[in-house]
N, C-alpha and C positions, 0 to 999 in steps of 0.2 A: 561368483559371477556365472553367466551364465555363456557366455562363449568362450571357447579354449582361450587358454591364456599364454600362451606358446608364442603370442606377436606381441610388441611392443604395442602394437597402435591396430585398434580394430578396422581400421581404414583399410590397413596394411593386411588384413587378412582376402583370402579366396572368400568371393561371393557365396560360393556353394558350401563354406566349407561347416559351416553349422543351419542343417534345414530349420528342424524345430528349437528354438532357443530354450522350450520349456524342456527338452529331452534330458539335457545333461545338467537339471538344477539338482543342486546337495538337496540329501533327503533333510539337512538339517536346519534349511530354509528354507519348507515347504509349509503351507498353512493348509489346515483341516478342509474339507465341502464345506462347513458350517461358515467357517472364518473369512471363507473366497465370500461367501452369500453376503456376509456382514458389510464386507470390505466392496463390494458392488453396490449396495442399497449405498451406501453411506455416498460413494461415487457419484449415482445415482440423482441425488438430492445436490450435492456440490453442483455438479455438471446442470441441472435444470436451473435452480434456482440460481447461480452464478449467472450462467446466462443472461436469464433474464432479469435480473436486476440491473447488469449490467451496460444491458440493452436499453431497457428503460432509463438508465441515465443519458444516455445519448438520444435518444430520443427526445428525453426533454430539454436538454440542450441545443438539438436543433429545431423545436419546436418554441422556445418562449426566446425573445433577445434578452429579456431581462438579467438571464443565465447567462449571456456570452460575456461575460467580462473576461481578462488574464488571468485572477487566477484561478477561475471556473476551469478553463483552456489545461490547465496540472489535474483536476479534479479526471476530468473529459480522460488526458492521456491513462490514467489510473486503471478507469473502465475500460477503455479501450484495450488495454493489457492483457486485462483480467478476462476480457471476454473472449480474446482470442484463444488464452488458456482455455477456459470453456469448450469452445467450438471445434478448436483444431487439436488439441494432447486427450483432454480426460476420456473425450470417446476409445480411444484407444486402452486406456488401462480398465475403463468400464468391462469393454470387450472383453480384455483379459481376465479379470476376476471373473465374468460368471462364467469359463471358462478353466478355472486354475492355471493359466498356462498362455504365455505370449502367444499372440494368432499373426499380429501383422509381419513378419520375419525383422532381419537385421536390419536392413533400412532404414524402417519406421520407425526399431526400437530408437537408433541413432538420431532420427527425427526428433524423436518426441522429447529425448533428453536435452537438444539443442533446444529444442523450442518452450517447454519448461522453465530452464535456466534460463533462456531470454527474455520472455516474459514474465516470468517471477522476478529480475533483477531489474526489470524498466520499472515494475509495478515499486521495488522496493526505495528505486534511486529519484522514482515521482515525489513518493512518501518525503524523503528526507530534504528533497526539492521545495516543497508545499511548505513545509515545515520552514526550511531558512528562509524564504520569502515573505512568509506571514511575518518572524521577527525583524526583516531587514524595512519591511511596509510599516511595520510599529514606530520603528527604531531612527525611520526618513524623518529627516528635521522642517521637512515644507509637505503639503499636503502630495500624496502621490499621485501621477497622472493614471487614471483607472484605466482610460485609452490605449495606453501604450504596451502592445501584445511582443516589442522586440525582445525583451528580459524576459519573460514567462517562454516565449517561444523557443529563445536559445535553451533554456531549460529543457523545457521535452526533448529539444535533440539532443542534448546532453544525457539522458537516461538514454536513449537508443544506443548511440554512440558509446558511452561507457559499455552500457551491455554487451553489446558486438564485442566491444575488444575485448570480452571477458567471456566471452561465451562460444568466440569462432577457436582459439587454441589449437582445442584438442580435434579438430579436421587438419590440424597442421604435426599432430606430436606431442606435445602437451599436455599429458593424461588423454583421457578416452574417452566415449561414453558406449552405455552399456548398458546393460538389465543391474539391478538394486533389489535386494531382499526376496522376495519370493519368486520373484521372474515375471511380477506383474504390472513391472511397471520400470521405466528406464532412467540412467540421470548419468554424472559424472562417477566413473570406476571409485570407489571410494576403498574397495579393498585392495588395490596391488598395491604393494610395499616397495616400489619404487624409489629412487629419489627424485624421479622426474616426475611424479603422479604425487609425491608426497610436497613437491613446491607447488605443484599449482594449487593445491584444497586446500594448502596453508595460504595463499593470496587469497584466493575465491572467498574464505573466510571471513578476511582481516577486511578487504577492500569492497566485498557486497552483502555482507551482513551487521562485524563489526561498525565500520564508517559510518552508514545511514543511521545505524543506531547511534549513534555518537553523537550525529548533528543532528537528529529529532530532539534528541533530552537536552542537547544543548540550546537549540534557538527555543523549544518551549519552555525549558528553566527559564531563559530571560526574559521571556514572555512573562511567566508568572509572575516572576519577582520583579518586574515593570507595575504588572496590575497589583502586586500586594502594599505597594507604594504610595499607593495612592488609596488604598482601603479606610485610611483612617479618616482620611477629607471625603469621603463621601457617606452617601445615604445608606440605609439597610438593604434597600435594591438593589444598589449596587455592589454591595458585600452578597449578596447571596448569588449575585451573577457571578462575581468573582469566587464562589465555590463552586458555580454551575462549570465555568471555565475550568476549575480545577479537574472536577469529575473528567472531563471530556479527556484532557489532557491525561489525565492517567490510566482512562480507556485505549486510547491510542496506545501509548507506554505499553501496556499491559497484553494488547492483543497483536502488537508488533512481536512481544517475547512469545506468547503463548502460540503461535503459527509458525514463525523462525525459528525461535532458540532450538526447541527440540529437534529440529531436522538438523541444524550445525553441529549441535552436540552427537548425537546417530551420525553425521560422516565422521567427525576428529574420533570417536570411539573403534567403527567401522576403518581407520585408517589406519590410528597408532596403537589400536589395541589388538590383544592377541586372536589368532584367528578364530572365527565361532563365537565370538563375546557378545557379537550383534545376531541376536534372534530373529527369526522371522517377524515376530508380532512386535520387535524391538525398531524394526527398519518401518514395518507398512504404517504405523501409529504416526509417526514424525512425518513421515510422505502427505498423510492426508489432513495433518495439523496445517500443514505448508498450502497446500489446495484450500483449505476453509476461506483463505484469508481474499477469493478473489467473493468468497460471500461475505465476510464482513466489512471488507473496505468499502461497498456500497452503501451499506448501513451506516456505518461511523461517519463517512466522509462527503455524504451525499444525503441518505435521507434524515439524518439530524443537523443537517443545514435545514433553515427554516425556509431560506429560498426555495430549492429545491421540492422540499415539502409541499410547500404551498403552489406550486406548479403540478407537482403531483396528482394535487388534488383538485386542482384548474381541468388537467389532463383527465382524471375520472368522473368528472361532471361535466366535458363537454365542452367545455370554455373554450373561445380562442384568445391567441395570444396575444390579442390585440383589445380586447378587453377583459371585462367581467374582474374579479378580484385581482389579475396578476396586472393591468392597467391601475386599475386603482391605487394598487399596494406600493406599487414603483414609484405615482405621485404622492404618494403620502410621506413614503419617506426620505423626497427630495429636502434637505442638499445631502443627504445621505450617503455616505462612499457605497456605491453600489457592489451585488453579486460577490458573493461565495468567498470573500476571506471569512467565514467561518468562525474560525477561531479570534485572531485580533478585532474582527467587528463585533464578538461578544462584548468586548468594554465598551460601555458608554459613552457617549462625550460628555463628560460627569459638569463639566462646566455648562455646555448648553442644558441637561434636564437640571442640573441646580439651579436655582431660585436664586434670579438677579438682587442684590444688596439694593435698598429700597433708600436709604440715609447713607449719608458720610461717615457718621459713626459706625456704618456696619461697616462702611468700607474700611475705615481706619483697626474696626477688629480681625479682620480680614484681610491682611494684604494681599494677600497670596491670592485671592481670588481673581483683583484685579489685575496687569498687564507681568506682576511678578510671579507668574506659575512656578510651582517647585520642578524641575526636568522632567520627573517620573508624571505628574499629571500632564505635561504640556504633549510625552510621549502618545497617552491613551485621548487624551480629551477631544483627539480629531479624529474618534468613530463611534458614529452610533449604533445601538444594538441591529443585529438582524434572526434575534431570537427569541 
């Protein structure tokens, strides 16, 4: 760490009492010229291109109606998160790396680790928000009201509100925040061997990394296994959507672990492991795996929605939103449950593009078709594609 550790709570220390925080960093977490340069580009490119992707999704959200459904509105908070990450923390640690060395003093450092961890935890409790919603909008046994922003909405305050209560603590006593690994960059004390710093990173843990992962794999499990249920009643389009579906789903999966896991694993190492076990190049790696994710979550969650896309590209030709393809597009696929379920509007409504029974004999080979749906197709068959 990189402030004396002689107080309990950095709060609790004299203002003056550490000028440069880069002064008293171990030489044993200190990273090369070469490695600060690395660790700055790489910043660099997060911090722009975060931004504005980010940007660009709120922009075209408030730019086409088509966009504003509920749970566009989870999509919206996501960006909004992530942007702020962008705007207000990563300049900070940019500053540092091309520098080797914290510039803004303790304040900011403390800043920026509150703000971080706040942001990273609404962005991550959106995520797991998106995710139950989509199975519970599957899983409704009457068509859902798309209108109705009270459910979606209590949602977003729920990601803030958890956050808060998980992120104010340590201005109270409950662990700290501080400079992390080379001193370029601030987060939660993960090294004091506390038992008061060692219960809260085991909560921080369980309740804002484990949990949301729990209930992504959870409601998308039952999502899948909804649509594989209905794989054998339907067309080959419809089997290949439902691997397109797959694909997505274990992209999500996959770049939720590959942005988290590492930085959970780097604090519980950093916490319960012996001193020095966490490298410089061991901490900054998992820091900037954990920053990527306000780049890819516009990508995954936004521009491989086709709505969105196609707004996009309304947006780079000029169009308004009031015509031109994104008018069109929206009568086309009327009575379509409109905007950005994404993922559950991947399934078809395998009963409207199936091909009405023409005879009685077909019906009679087919019941199922008719008013006796099997559960799993009656689940998917009220969405059509928006992909």
């Amino acid at each position: 760490m990189v402030w004396s550790n002689g107080s309990a709570s950095c709060c609790s220390e004299s203002p003056g009492s550490v000028s440069d925080p880069g002064a008293t960093r171990d030489s044993a977490l200190s990273l090369s010229p070469t490695a600060h340069s690395v660790v700055a580009a790489c910043l660099g490119f997060i911090s722009t291109f975060g931004f504005a992707s980010n940007l660009l999704t709120l922009v075209l959200f408030g730019r086409h109606k088509a966009l504003r459904s509920p749970i566009n509105l989870l999509l919206v908070n996501i960006s909004f998160s992530d942007l702020l990450v962008c705007a207000l923390a990563t300049p900070l640690s940019l500053a540092a790396s091309t520098r080797g060395r914290w510039l803004a003093g303790r304040t900011a450092c403390v800043w920026y680790g509150f703000a971080n961890s706040l942001f990273g935890i609404v962005s991550l409790i959106s995520l797991a928000v998106l995710s139950y919603e989509r199975y519970c909008t599957m899983m409704c046994p009457t068509k859902p009201d798309v209108t109705n922003y009270r459910k979606v909405a209590l949602g977003v305050v729920l990601s803030w509100v958890y956050s808060l209560i998980w992120t104010l603590p340590p201005f109270f006593g409950w662990s700290r925040y501080g400079p992390e690994g080379p001193g370029t960059t601030c987060s939660v004390d993960w090294a004091a061997k506390t038992t008061n710093n060692i219960s809260y990173i085991i909560c921080l843990f369980i309740f804002c990394l484990i949990l949301p992962f729990l209930v992504i794999v959870y409601s998308y499990g039952k999502l899948l296994h909804a649509i594989k249920q209905v794989s054998s009643l339907t067309t080959s389009t419809s089997r290949k959507r439902e691997q397109r579906v797959l694909v997505m789903v274990i992209t999500m999966v996959l770049c939720y672990l590959l942005c988290w896991l590492p930085y959970g694993i780097m604090a519980l190492l950093a916490t319960f492991g012996a001193p020095g076990l966490v490298t410089a190049e061991a901490s900054i790696v998992p820091s900037l795996l954990a920053k990527t994710s306000t780049v890819i979550n516009p990508v995954i969650y936004i521009f491989m929605n086709k709505q969105f896309n196609r707004s996009f590209w309304s947006l780079l030709k000029c169009e308004t939103s009031h015509g031109g393809s994104i008018q069109s597009w929206s009568r086309a696929n009327k009575p379509m449950r409109p905007a950005g379920n994404n993922l559950t509007s991947m399934v078809a409504s395998v009963d409207q593009r199936s091909p009405a029974p023409s005879t009685s004999k077909s019906h009679k080979k087919h019941p199922m078709i008719n008013s006796a749906k099997p559960p799993a197709l009656s689940l998917v068959a009220r969405y059509n594609t928006s992909i």
